[in-house]
N, C-alpha and C positions, 0 to 999 in steps of 0.2 A: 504494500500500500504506500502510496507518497500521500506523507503527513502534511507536504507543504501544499497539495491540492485536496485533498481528502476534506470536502466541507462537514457533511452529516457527521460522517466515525470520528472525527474532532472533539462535534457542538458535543456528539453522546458520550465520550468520555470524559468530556471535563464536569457535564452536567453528575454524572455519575460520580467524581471525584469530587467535586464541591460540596456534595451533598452525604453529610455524617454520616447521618442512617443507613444509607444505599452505599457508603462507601465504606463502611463496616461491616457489611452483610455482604457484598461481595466482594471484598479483600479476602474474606474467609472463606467464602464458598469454593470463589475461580482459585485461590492462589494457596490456602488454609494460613493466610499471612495477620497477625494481630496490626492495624493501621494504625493504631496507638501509636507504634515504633516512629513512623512516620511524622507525624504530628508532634509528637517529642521533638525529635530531631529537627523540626521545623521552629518549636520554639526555643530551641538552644540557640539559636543565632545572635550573633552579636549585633547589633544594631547599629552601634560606629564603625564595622568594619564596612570597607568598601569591597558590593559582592557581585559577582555576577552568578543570574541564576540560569541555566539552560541543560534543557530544551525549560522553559517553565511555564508550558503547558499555557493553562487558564487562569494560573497566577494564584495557586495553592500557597505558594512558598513567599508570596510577596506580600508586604506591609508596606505603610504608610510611610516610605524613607526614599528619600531620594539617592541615597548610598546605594541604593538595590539595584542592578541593572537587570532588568528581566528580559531575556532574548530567547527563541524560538525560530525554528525555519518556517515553520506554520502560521500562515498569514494570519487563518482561521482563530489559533490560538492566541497570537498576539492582540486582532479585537475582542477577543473574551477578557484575557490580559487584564486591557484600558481600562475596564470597569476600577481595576483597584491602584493603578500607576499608571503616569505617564512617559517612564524612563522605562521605552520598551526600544528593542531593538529585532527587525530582522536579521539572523544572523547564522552562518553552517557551523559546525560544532568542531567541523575537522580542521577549516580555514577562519579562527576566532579574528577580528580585527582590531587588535590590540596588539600591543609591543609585549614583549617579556616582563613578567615581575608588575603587573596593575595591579592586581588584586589582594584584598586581605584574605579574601575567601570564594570562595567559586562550591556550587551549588549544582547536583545534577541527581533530578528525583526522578525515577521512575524512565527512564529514559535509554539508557544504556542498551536495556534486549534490544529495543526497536531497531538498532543500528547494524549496518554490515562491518564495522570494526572498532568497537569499544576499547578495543584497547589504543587505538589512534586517538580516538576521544580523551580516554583521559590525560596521555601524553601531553595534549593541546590546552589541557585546563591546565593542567602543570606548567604546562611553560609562562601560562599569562599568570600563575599565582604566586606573589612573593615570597622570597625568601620565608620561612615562618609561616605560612599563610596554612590555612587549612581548606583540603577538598571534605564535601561531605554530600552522600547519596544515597538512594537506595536503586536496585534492579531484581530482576529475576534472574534465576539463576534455573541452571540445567542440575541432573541428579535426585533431583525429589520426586515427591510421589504425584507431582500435576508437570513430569515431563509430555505426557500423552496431550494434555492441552498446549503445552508450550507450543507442542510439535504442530500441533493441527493450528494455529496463532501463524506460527514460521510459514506454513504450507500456502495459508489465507495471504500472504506478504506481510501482515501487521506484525510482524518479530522479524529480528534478524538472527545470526547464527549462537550469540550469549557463548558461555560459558558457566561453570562451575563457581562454586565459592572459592575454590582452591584458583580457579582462572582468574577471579576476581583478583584476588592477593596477590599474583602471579605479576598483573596488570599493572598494579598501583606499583608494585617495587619497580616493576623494570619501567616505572616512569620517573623513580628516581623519588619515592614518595617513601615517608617514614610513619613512625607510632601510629601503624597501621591498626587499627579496632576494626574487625567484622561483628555485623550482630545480625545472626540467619534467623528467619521466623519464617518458617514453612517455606513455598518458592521464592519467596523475598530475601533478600542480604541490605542490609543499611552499611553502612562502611563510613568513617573517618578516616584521614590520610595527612599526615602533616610536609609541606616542604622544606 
């Protein structure tokens, strides 16, 4: 599927993630993932760091700060976005447009599977994130007991190839990334990464 033309499977999954109830009930069903994890880790953000957040969707991840750079390839995404920021950017994940060392922190939720090279991704958040700065995400991962969904997700195009939690780890070091935390809950992995 391309997320960056893809209007309906967009509007419906962000309507889906915006919404508690429905995004608690099917975090657990599709994925047997507690979204708690999620939403933690959403409010652990530091608020003075300067962050950029992508892919960031419908704008789960964004508050009221103008520090937050909220980018996505998904046009779709970005006007759902505007509802809650105006510091949105169209933007590819593999070709970020920034120099080395911007950021305090760099933010990539849910986003990872959808890609055909994650591990390019996160290299590239790496390189825009400063010294000290921290990546922090979650994805799906391959090995669990909802790989038969992943698979049929992959088949539809809406996923790309992912990997493992172990690929996960694998990913962040060979981006040069440290005090590396995994925290797996069902097909989901959250992850912190420090530079």
């Amino acid at each position: 599927m391309n997320w960056q033309t893809a209007t309906l499977p967009a509007a419906l999954y962000d309507y889906a993630v915006q919404n508690r109830a429905l995004s608690r009930l099917g975090a657990r069903a599709l994925w047997n993932y507690d979204i708690g994890h999620l939403r933690d880790s959403i409010a652990a953000q530091d608020p003075t760091a300067l962050t950029l957040d992508i892919p960031c969707g419908g704008g789960l991840a964004i508050g009221d700060n103008p520090r937050h750079i909220a980018a996505d390839l998904s046009r779709t995404m970005l006007k759902r976005a505007r509802r809650k920021t105006t510091t949105l950017l169209q933007a590819d994940i593999y070709a970020l447009p920034f120099g080395p060392s911007t950021f305090d922190a760099c933010l990539t939720y849910n986003g990872l599977h959808c890609l055909e090279d994650p591990a390019l991704a996160i290299a590239e958040l790496t390189r825009v994130l400063r010294p000290g700065g921290t990546l922090r995400g979650t994805t799906l991962v391959r090995g669990t007991s909802r790989d038969p969904l992943y698979s049929l997700m992959q088949r539809l195009g809406v996923f790309g190839p992912s990997g493992t939690t172990t690929d996960l780890e694998t990913w962040l070091i060979s981006a040069g990334l440290t005090d590396i935390d995994l925290t797996p809950s069902g097909a989901v992995t959250g992850f912190t990464a420090r530079k």
